[in-house]
Every structure is written in structure tokens, then in C-alpha cells.
TIMI-2910 file (N, C-alpha, C, CB; in pm, 1 decimal, decimal comma, always signed):
<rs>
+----------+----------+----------+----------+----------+----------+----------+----------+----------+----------+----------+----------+------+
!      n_x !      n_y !      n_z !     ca_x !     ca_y !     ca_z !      c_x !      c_y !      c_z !     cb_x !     cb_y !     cb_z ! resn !
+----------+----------+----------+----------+----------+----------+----------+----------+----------+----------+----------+----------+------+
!    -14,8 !  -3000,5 !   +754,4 !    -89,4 !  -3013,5 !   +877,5 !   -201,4 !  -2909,1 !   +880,1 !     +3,9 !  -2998,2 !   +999,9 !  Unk !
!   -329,5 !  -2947,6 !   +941,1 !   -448,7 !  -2865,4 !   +948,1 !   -433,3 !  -2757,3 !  +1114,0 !   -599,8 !  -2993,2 !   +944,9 !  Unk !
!   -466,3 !  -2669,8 !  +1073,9 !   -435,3 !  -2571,1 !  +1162,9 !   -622,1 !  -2508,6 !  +1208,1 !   -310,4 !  -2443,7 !  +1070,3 !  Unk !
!   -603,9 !  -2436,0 !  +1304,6 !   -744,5 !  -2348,7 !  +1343,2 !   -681,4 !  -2234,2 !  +1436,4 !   -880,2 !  -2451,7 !  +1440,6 !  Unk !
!   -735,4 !  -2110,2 !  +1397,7 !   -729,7 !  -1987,1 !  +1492,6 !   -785,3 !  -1996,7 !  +1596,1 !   -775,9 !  -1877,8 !  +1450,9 !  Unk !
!   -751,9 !  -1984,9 !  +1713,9 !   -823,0 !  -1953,1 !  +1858,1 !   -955,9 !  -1877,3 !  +1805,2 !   -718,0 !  -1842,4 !  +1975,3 !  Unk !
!   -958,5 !  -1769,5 !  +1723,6 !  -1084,1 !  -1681,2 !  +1696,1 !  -1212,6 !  -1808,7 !  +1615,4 !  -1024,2 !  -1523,8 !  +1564,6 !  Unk !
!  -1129,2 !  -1885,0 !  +1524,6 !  -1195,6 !  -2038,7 !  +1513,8 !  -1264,8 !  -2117,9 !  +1615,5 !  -1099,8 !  -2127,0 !  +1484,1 !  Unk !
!  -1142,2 !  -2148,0 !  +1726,3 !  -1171,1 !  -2268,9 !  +1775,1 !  -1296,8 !  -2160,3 !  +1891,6 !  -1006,5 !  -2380,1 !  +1846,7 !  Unk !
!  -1314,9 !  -2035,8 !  +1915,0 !  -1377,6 !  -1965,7 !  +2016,4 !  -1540,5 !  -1944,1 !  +1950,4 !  -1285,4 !  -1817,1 !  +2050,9 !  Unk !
!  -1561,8 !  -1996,2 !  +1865,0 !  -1657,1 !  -1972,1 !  +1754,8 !  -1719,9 !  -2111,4 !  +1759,1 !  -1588,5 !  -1925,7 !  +1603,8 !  Unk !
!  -1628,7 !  -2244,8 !  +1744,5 !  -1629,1 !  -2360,8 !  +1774,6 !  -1725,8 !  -2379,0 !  +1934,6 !  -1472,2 !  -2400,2 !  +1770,6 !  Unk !
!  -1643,0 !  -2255,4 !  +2023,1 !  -1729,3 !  -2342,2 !  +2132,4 !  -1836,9 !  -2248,8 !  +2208,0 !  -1622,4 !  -2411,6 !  +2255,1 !  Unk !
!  -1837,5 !  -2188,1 !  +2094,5 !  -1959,9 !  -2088,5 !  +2134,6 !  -2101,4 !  -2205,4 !  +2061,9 !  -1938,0 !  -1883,7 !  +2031,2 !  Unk !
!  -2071,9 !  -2203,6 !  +1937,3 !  -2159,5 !  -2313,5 !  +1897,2 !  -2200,6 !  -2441,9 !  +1937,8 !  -2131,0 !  -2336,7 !  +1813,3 !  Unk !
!  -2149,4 !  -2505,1 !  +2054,6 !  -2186,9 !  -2591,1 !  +2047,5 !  -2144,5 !  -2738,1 !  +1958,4 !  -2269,8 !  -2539,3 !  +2038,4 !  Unk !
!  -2050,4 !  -2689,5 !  +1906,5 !  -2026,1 !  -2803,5 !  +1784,1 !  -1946,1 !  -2935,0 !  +1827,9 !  -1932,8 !  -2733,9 !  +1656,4 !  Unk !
!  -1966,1 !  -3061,4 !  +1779,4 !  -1860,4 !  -3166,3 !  +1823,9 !  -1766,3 !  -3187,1 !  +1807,1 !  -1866,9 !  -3249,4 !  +1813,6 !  Unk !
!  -1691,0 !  -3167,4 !  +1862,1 !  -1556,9 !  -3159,6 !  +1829,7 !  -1443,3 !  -3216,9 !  +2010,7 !  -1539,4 !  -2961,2 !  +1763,3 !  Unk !
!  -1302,9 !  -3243,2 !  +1951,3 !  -1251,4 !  -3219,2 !  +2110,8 !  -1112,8 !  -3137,1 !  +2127,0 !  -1222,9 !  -3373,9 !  +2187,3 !  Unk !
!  -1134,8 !  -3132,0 !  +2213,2 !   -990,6 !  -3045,9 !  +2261,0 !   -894,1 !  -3093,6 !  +2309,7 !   -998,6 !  -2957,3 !  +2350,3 !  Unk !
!   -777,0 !  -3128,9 !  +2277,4 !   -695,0 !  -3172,9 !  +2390,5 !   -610,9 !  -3125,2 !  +2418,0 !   -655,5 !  -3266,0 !  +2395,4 !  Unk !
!   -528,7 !  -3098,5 !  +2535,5 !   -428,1 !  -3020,7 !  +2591,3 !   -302,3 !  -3119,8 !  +2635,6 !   -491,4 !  -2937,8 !  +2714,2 !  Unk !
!   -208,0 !  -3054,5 !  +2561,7 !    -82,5 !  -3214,0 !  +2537,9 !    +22,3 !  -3082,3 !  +2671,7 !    +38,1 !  -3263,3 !  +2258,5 !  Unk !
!    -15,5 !  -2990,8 !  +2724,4 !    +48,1 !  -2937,5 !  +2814,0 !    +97,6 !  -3013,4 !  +2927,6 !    -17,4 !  -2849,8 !  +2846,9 !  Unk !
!   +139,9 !  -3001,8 !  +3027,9 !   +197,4 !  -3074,6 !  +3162,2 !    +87,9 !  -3022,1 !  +3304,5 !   +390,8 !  -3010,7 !  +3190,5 !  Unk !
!    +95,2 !  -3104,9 !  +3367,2 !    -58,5 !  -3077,8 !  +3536,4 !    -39,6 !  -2910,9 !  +3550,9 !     +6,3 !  -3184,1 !  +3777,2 !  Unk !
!   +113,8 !  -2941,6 !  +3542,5 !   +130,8 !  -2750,3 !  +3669,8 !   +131,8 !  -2639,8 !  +3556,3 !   +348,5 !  -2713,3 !  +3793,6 !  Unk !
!   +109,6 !  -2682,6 !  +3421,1 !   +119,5 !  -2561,2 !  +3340,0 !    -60,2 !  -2570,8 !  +3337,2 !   +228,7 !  -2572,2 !  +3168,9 !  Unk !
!   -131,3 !  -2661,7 !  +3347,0 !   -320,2 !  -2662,2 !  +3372,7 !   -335,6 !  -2530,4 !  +3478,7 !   -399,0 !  -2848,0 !  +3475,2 !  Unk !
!   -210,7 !  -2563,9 !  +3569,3 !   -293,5 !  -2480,9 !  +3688,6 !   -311,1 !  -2355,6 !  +3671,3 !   -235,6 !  -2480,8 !  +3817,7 !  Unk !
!   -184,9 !  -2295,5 !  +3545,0 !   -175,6 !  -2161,3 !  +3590,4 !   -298,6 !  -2146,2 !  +3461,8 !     +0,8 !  -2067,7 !  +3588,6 !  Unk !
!   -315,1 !  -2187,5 !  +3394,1 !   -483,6 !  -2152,7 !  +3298,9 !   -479,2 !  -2263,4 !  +3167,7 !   -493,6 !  -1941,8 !  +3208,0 !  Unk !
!   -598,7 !  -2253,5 !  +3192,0 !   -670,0 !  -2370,5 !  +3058,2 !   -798,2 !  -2313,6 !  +2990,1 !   -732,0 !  -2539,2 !  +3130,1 !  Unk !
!   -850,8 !  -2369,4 !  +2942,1 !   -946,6 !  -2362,5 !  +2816,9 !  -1064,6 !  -2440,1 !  +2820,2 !   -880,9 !  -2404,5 !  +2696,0 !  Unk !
!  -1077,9 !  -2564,7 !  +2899,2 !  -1125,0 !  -2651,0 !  +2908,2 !  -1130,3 !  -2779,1 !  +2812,2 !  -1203,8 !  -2604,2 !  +2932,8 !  Unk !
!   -995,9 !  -2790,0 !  +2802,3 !   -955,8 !  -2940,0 !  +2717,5 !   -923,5 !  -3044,4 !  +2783,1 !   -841,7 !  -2937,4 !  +2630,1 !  Unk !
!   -945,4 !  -3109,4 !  +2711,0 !   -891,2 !  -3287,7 !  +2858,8 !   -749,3 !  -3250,6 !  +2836,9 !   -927,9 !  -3538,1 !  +2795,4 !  Unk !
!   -677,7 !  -3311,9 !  +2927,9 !   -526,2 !  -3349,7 !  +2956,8 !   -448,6 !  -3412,6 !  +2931,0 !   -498,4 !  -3372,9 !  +3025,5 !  Unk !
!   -408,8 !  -3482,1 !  +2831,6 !   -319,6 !  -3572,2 !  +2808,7 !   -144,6 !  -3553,8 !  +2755,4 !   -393,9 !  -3637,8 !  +2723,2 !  Unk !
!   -103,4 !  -3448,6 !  +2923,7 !    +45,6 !  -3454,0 !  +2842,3 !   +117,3 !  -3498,8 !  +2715,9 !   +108,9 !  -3508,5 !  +2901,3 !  Unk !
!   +180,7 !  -3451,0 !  +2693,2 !   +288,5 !  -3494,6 !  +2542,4 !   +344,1 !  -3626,3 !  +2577,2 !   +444,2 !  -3377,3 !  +2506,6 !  Unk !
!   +443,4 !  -3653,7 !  +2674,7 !   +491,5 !  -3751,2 !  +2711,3 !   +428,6 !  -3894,0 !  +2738,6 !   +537,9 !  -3708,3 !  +2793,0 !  Unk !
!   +300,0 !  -3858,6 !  +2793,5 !   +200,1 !  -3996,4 !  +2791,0 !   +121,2 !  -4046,2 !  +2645,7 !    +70,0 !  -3964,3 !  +2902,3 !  Unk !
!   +127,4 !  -3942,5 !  +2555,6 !     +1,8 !  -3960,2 !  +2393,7 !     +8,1 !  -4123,5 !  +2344,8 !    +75,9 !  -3840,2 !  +2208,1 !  Unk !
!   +191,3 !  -4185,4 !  +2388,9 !   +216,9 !  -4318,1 !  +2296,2 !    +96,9 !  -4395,8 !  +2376,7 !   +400,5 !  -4404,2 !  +2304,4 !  Unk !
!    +67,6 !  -4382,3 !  +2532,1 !    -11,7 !  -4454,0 !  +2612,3 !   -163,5 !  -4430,0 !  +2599,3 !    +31,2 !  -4430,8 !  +2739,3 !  Unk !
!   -204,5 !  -4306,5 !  +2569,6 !   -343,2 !  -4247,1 !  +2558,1 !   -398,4 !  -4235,9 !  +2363,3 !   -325,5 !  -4065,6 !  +2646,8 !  Unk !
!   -327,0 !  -4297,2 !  +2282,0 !   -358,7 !  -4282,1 !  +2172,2 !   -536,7 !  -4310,2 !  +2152,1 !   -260,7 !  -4368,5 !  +2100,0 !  Unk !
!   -535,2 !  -4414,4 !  +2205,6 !   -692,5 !  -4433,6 !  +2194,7 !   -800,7 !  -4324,0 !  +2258,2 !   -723,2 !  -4568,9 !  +2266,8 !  Unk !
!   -771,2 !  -4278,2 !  +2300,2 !   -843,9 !  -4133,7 !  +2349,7 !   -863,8 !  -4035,6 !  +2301,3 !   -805,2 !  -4078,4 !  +2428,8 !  Unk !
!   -758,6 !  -4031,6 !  +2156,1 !   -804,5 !  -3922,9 !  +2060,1 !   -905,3 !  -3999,4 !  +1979,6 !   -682,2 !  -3854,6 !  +1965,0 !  Unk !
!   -986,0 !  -3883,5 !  +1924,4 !  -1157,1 !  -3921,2 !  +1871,0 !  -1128,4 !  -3942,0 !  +1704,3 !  -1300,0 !  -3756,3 !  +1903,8 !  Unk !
!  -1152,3 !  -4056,3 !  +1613,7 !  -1107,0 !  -4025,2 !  +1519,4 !  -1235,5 !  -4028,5 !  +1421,7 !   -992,3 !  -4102,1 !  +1496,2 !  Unk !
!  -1347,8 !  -3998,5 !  +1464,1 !  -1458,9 !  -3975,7 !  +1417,3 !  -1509,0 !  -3806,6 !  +1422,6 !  -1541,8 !  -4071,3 !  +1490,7 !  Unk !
!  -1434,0 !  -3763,0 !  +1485,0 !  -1460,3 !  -3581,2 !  +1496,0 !  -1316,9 !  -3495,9 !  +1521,2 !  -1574,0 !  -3537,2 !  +1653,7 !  Unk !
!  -1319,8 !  -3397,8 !  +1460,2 !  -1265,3 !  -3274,7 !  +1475,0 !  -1184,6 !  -3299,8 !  +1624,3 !  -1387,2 !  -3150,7 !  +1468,5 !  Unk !
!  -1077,4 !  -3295,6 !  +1608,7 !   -956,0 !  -3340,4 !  +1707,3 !   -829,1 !  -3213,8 !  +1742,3 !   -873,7 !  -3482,5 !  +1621,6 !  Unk !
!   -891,7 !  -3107,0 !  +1810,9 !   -810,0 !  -2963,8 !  +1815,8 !   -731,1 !  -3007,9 !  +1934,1 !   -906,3 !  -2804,6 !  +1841,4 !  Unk !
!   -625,5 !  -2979,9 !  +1891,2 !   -484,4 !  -2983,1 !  +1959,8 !   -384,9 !  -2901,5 !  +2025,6 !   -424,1 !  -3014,8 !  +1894,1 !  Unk !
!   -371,1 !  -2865,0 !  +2177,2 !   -320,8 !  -2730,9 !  +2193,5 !   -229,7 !  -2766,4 !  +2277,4 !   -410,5 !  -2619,6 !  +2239,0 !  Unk !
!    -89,4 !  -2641,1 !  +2299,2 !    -36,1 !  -2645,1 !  +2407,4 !    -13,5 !  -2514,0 !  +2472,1 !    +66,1 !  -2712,4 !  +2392,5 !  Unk !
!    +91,0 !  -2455,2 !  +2463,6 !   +144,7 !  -2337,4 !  +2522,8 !   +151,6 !  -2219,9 !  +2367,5 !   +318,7 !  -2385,0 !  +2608,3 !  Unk !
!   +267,4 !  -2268,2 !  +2291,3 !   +220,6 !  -2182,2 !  +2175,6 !   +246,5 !  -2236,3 !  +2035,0 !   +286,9 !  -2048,3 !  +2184,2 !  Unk !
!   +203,3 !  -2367,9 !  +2031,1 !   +207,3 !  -2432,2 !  +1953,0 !   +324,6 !  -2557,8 !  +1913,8 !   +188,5 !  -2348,3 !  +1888,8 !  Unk !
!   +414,3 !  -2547,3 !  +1954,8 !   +483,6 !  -2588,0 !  +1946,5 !   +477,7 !  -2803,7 !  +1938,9 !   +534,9 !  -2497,8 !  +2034,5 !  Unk !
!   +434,0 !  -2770,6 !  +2082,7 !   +412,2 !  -2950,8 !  +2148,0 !   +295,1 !  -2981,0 !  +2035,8 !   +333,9 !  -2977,9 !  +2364,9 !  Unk !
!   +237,4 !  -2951,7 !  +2031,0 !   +100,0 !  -2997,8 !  +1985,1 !   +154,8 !  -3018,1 !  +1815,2 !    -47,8 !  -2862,4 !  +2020,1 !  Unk !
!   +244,0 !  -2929,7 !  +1753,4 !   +274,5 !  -2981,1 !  +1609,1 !   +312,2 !  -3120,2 !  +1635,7 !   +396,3 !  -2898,6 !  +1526,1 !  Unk !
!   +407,9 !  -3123,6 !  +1745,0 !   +502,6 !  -3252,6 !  +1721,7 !   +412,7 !  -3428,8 !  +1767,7 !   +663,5 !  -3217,4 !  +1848,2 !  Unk !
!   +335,2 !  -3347,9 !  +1816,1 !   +233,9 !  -3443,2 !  +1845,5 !   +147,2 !  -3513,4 !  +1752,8 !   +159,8 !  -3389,7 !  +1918,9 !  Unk !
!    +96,3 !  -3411,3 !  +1690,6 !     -6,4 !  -3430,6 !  +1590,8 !    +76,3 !  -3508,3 !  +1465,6 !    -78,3 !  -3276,6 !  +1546,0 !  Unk !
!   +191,8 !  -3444,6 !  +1442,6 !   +255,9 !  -3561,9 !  +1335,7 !   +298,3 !  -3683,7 !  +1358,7 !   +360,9 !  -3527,5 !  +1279,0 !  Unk !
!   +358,7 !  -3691,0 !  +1468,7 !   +351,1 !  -3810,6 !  +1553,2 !   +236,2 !  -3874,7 !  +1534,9 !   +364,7 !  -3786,4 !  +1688,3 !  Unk !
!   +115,6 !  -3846,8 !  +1563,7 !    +16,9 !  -3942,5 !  +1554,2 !    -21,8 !  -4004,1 !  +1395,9 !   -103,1 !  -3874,6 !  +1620,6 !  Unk !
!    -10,3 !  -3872,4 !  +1327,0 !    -49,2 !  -3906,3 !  +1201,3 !    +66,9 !  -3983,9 !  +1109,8 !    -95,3 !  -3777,8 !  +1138,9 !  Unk !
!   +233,1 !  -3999,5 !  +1138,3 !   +283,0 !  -4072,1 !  +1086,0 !   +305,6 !  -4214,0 !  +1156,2 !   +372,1 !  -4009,2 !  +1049,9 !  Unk !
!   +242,9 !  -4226,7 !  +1282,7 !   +257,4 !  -4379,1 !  +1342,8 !   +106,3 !  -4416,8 !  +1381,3 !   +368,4 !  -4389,2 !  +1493,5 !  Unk !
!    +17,6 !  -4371,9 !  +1351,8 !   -116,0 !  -4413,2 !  +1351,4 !   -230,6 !  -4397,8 !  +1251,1 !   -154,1 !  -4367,1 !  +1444,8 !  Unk !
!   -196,5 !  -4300,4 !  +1168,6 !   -297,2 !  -4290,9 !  +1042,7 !   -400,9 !  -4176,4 !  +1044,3 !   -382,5 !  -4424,4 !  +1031,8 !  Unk !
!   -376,7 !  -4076,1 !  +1174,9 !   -458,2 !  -4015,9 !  +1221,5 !   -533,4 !  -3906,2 !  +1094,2 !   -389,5 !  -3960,1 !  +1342,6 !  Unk !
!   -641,2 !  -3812,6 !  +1043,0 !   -646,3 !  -3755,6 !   +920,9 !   -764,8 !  -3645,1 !  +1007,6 !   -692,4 !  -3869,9 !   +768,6 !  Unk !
!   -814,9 !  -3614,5 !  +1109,1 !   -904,7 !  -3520,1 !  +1136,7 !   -849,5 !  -3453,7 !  +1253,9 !  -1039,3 !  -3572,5 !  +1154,1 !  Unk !
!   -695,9 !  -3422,1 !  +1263,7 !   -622,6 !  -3339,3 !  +1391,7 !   -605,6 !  -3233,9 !  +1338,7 !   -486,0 !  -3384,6 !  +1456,2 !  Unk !
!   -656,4 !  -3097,1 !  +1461,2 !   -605,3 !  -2985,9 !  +1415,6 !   -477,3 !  -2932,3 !  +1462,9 !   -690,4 !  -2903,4 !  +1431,1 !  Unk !
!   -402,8 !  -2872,8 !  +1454,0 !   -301,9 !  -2752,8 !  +1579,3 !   -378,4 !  -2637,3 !  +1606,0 !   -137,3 !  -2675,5 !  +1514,6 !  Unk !
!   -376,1 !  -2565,5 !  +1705,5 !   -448,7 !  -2451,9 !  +1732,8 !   -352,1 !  -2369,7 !  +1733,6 !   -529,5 !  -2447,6 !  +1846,7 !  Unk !
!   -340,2 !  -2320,8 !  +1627,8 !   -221,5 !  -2196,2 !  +1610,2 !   -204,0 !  -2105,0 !  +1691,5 !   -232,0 !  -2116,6 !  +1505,9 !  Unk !
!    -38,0 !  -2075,9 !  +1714,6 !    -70,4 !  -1973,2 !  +1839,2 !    -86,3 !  -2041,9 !  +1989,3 !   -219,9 !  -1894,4 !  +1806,3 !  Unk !
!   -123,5 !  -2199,9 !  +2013,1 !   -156,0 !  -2201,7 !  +2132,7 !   -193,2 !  -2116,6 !  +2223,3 !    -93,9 !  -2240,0 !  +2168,1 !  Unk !
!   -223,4 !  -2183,8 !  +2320,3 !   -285,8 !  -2068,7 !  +2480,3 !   -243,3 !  -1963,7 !  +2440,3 !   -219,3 !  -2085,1 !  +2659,5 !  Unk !
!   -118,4 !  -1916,9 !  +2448,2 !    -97,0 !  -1757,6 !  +2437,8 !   -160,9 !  -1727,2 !  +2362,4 !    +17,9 !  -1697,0 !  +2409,4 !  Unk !
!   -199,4 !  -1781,9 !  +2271,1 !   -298,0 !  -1669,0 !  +2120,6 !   -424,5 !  -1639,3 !  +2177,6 !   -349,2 !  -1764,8 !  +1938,1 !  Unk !
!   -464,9 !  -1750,2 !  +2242,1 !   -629,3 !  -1799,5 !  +2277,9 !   -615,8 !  -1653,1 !  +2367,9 !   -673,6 !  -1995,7 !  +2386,0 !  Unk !
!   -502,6 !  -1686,1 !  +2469,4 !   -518,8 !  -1531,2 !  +2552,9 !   -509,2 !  -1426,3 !  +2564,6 !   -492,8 !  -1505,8 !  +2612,6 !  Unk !
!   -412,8 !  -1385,9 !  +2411,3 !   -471,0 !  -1245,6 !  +2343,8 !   -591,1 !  -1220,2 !  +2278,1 !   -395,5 !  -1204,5 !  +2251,5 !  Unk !
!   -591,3 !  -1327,2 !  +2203,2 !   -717,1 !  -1266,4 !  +2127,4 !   -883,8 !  -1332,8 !  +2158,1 !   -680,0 !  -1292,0 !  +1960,0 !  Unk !
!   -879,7 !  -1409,0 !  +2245,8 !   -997,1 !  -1427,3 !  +2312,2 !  -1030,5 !  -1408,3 !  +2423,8 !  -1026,5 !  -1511,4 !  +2306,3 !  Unk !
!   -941,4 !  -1465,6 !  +2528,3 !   -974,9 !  -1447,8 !  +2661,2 !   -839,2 !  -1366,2 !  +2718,7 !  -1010,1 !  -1598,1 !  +2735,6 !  Unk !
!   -845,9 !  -1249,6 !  +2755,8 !   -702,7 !  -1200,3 !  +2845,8 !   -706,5 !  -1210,1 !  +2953,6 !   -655,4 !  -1075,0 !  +2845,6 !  Unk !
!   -832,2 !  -1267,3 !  +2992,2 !   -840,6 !  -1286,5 !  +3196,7 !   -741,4 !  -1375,9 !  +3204,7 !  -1004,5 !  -1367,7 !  +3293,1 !  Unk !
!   -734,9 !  -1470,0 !  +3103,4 !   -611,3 !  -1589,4 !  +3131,3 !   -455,7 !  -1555,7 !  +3144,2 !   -610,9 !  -1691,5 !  +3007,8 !  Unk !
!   -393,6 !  -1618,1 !  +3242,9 !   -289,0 !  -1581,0 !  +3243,2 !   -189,2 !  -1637,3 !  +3193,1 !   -272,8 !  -1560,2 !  +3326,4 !  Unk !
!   -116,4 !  -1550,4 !  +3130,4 !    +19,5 !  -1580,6 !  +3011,6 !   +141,7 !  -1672,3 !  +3114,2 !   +112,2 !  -1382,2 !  +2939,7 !  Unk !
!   +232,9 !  -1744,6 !  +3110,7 !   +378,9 !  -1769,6 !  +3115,9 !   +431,2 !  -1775,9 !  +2990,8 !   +415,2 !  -1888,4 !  +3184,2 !  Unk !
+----------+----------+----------+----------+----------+----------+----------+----------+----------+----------+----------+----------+------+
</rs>
């Protein structure tokens, strides 16, 4: 599986580059901090498959990685998927080592 560092993906969106983000987290874990990725819980992905981009860079996050592995293989062994990242570390990483205004659970 293809992986990216928060210090990556923060470089990613400093540039400008195309790419997407998605956040396979749950509504009330959005509230307490995000990143600015679309939303598509873990539990809904079998329903939202078409919403991942399979023409660009497809970064994948949750809390600390965890959801987002199981996701991403999921997609790639029942859909064919080949341009998903994991964002290693999830949020918590992003919020040590990029942003600490964000708040940890």
C-alpha cells in the first residue's frame, strides 16, 4: 500500500496540486478538527465508491491511520483502485507535526 507523510501531504496543499482528500472519519469526530477533506465515513465507502477520483492522487485519512488502511484495501481488492494513498499517522500526525492548533482525541 502507498503511504504519504502529513509533512507530504502539507507540501501537497501548500502547492496547489490536484489531488483529493478524503476523510473516512465519522460527523462528530469532523467536529472536534479536520483538515479540509470531504467526508465520506468508513461505513458508507460500499455506497460512495464512485466519489473516489481515479484519475488523481486519492489521500486517505482518519484518526491515526488505522480506518483509512482498511479502506483503501477494501477498495483496491473489490474495485481495482491503483492511485490511493494512506496518510500515515492520520490526524494525530498531521497535528503534531503540522498543525498543533488542532485538537487531538
Amino acid at each position: 500500500m502507498k503511504e504519504i507523510t502529513v509533512l507530504e501531504l502539507a507540501q501537497l496543499q501548500r502547492s496547489g496540486a490536484d489531488y483529493q482528500l478524503i476523510d473516512v472519519r465519522e460527523p462528530n469526530e469532523v467536529e472536534i478538527c479536520e483538515i479540509g477533506a470531504e467526508l465520506i465515513p468508513m461505513g458508507s465507502v460500499p455506497q460512495q465508491v464512485e466519489k473516489f477520483s481515479r484519475d488523481k492522487q486519492v489521500i486517505v485519512h482518519c484518526r491515526s491511520g488505522k480506518r483509512s488502511v482498511d479502506v483503501i484495501h477494501w477498495l483496491e481488492q473489490n474495485h481495482g483502485f491503483e492511485n490511493l494513498y494512506n496518510l500515515k499517522g492520520g490526524i494525530l500526525a498531521y497535528a503534531d507535526e503540522v498543525d498543533p492548533s488542532l485538537t487531538k482525541y
